[in-house]
C-alpha positions as CSV (number, residue, x, y, z in Angstrom):
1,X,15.3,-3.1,49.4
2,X,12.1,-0.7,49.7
3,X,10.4,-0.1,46.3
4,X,10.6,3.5,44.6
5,X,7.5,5.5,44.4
6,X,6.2,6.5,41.1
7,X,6.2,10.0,42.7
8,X,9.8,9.9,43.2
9,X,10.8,8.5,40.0
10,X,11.6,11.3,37.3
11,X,11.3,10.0,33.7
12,X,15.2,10.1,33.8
13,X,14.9,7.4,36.7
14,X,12.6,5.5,34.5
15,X,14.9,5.5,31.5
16,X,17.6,4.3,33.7
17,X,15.2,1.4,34.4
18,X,14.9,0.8,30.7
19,X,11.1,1.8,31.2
20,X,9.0,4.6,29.5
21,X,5.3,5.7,30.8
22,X,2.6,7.6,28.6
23,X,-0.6,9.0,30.2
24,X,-3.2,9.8,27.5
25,X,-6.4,10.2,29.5
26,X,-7.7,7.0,30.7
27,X,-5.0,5.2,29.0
28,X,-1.6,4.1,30.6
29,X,1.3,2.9,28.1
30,X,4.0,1.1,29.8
31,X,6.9,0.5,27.1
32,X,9.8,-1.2,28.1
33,X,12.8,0.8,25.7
34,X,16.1,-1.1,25.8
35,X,15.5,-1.8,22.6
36,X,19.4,-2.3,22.1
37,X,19.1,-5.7,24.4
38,X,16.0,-6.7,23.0
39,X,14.2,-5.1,25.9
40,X,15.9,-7.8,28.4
41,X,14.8,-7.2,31.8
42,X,16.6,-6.5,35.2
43,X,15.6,-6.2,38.8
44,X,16.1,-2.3,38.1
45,X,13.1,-2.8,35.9
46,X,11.0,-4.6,37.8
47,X,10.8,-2.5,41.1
48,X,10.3,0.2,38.9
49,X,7.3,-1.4,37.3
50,X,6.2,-2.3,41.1
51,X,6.6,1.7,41.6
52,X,4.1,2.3,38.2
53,X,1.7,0.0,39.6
54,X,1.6,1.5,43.0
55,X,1.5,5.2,42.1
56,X,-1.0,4.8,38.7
57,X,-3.2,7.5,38.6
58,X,-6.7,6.4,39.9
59,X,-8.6,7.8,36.5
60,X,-6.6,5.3,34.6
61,X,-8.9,2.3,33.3
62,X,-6.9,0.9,30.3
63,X,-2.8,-0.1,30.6
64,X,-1.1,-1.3,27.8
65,X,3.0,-2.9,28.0
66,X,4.6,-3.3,24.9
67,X,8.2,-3.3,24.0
68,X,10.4,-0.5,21.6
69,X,11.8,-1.7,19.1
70,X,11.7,-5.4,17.2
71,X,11.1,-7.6,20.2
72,X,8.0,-7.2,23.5
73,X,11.5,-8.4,25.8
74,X,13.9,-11.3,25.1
75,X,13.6,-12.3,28.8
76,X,15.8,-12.0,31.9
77,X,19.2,-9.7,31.0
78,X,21.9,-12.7,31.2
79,X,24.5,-10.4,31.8
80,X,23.0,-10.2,35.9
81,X,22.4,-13.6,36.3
82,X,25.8,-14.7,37.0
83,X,27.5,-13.8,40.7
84,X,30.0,-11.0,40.4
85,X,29.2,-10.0,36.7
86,X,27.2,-7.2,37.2
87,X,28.8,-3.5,37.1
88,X,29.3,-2.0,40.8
89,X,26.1,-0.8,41.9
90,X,23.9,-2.2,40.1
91,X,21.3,-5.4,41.5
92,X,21.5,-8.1,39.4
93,X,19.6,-11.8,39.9
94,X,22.8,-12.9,40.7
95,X,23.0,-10.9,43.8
96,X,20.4,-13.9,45.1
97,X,23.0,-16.7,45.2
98,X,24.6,-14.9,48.6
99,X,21.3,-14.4,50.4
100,X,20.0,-17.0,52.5
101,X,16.5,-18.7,51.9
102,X,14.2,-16.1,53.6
103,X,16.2,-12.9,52.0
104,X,16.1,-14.7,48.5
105,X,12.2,-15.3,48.9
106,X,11.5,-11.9,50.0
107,X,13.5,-10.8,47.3
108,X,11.6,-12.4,44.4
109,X,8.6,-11.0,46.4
110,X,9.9,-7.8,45.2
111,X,10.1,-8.7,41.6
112,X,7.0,-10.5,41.3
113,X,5.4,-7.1,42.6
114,X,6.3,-5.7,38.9
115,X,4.3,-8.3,37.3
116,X,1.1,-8.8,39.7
117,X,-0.1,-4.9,40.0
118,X,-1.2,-5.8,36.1
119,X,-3.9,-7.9,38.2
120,X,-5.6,-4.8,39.6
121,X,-9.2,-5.0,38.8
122,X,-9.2,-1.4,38.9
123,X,-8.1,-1.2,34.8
124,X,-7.9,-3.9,32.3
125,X,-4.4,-4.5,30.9
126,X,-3.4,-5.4,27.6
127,X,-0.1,-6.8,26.2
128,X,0.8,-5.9,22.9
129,X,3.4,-8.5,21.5
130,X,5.5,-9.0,19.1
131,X,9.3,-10.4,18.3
132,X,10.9,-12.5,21.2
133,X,8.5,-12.7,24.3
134,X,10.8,-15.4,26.2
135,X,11.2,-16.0,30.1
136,X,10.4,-13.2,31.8
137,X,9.1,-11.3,28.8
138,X,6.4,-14.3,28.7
139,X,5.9,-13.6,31.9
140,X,5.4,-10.1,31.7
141,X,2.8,-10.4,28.7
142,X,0.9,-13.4,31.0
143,X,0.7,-10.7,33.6
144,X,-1.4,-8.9,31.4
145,X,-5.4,-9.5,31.2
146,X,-5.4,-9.6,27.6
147,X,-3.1,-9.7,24.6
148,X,-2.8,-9.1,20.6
149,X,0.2,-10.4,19.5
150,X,1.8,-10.2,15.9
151,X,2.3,-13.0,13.7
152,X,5.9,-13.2,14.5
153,X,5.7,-13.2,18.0
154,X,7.8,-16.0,19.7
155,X,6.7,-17.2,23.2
156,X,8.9,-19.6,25.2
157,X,9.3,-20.0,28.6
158,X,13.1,-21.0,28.8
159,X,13.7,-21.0,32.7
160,X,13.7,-24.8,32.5
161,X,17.1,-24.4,30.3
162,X,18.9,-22.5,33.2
163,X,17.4,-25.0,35.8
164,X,15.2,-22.4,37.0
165,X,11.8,-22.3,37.2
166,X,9.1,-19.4,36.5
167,X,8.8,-16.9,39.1
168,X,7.6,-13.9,38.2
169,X,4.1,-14.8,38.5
170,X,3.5,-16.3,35.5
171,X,2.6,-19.8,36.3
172,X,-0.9,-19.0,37.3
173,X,-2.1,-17.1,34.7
174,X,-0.4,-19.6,31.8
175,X,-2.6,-22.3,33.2
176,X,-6.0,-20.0,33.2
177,X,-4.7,-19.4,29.4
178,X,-4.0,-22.4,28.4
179,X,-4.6,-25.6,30.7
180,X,-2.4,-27.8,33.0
181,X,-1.0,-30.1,30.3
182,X,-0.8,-27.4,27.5
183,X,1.4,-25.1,30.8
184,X,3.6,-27.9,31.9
185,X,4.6,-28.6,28.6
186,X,5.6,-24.9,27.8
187,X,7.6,-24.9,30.9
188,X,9.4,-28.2,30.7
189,X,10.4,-28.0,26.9
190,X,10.8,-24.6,26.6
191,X,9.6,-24.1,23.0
192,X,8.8,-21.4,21.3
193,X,5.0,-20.6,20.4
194,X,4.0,-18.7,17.6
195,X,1.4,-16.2,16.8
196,X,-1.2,-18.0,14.8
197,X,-0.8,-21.4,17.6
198,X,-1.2,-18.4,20.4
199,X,-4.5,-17.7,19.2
200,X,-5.5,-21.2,19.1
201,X,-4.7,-22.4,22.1
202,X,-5.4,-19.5,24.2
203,X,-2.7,-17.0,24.9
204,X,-3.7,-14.3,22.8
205,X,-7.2,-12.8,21.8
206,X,-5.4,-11.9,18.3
207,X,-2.8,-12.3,16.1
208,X,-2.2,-10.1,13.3
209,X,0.3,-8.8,10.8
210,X,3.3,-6.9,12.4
211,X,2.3,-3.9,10.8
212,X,-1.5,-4.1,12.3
213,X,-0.4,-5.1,15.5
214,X,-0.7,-0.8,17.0
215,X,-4.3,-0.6,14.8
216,X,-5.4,-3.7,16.2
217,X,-4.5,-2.2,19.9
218,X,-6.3,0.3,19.3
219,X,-9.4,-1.0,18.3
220,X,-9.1,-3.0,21.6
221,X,-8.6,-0.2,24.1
222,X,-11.1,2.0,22.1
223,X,-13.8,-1.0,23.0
224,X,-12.7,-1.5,26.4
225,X,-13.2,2.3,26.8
226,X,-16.8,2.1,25.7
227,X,-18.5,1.1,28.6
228,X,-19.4,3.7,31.6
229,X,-16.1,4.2,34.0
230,X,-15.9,1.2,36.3
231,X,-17.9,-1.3,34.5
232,X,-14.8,-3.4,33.6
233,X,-13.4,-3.0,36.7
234,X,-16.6,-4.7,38.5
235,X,-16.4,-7.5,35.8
236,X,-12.7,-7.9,36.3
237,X,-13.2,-8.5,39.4
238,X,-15.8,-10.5,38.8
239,X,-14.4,-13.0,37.0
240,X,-11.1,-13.1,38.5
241,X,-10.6,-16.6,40.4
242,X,-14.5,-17.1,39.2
243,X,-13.1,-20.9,38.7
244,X,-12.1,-21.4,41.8
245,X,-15.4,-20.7,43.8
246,X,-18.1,-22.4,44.3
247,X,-21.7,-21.5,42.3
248,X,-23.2,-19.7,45.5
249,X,-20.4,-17.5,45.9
250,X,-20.1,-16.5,42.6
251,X,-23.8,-15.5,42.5
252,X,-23.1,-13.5,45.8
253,X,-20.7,-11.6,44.0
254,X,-22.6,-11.1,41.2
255,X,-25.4,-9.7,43.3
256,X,-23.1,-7.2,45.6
257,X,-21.4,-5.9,42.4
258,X,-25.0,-5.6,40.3
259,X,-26.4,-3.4,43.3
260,X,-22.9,-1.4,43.2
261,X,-23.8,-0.8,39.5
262,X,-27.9,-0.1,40.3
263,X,-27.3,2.8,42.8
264,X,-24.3,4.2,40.8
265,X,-26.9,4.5,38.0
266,X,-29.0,5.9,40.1
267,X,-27.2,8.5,41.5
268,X,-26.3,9.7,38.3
269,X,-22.4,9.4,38.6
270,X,-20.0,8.5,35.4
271,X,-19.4,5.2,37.3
């Protein structure tokens, strides 16, 4: 199925897709408002997340995803995960089950583009987190660059107790979080990880009171707004996959993007 264009989504298509966008200058807010199911997700949802992250306007540098109501999401809406369940017309994950191997993976391909746009080095994303941030809702917050969580926030990644795995591109960033061992065991046990243990092992910059957590945001994306337009972006980018090269070609990198920054100084642009 092709993916919607933010252009040709009205924000009566995105409330049919459970999703609500905000533009305040260089700040995007991405809320996902179901808050009835907990802000459980659906493929609906996710190819119109794929469309936001395809369409964003270029002068944004900050996106923040957070979730109405008491929960960030409760995961993957297990009402379309069984075959035949879903109400006519609408594309539910159990709609997979009929496809064969390539049509499935291509499929996914299509979800995952929901999650992996909040990679773009062009903006820095934050996830703002609190209640139930299970499955896919861990997923989505992983997605994220950074994230401030509340003190209640609960993350688990329960795929493992459908016999699933993750697939929504979380897998990579969990283990830059947190570590091989520290991932794995997420994954395979599926329990639930607090605010205060977030902090400490890695998932979350902060975790703070409920009541703090939009303050707390705040001060966050009024920081990452400080520098000159397109300085986080170049260090995004810079330190994106930094692990997985070698010494010299990080230097390289570091070199190309400082004489980016040297003649955008000196040609007395915002940038």
């Amino acid at each position: 199925m092709p993916l919607p264009t933010l252009a040709a989504m009205s924000p009566d298509d995105l409330a049919r897709a459970g999703l609500r966008l905000d533009l305040d200058g260089a700040v995007a807010t991405v809320t996902l408002d179901r808050p009835e199911k907990r802000n459980a997700q659906t493929p609906t949802m996710w190819r119109a997340l794929a469309a936001l992250g395809a369409d964003l306007p270029r002068t944004v540098r900050v996106v923040v995803v957070r979730g109405a109501g008491s929960s960030f999401s409760a995961g993957l809406d297990r009402s379309l995960l069984r075959p035949g369940d879903a109400p006519e017309g609408v594309e539910a994950v159990g709609d997979l089950f009929a496809l064969d191997d390539a049509a499935m993976a291509a499929t996914i391909a299509d979800y995952q583009a929901g999650f992996t746009w909040l990679r773009d080095p062009r903006f820095v994303s934050v996830a703002a987190v609190h209640g139930h941030a299970i499955g896919a809702g861990f997923q989505l917050a992983l997605a994220c660059d950074l994230r401030v969580v509340a003190d209640d926030v609960g993350f688990a990644m329960k795929e493992s107790a459908l016999g699933l795995v993750p697939d929504l591109a979380g897998t990579k960033p969990l283990v830059e979080a947190v570590g091989y061992a520290r991932a794995l065991e997420l994954c395979a046990t599926a329990r639930t990880v607090h605010g205060p243990e977030a902090v400490a092992i890695g998932l979350a910059l902060r975790s703070v009171p409920a009541d703090g957590l939009d303050d707390a945001v705040q001060e966050l994306v009024s920081a990452l707004l400080g520098p000159l337009p397109d300085v986080a972006a170049e260090t995004k980018a810079l330190l994106q996959d930094a692990t997985a090269r070698d010494l010299g070609e990080q230097c390289r990198l570091e070199r190309e993007a400082q004489v980016r920054r040297f003649r955008a100084l000196a040609a007395g642009g915002p940038g």
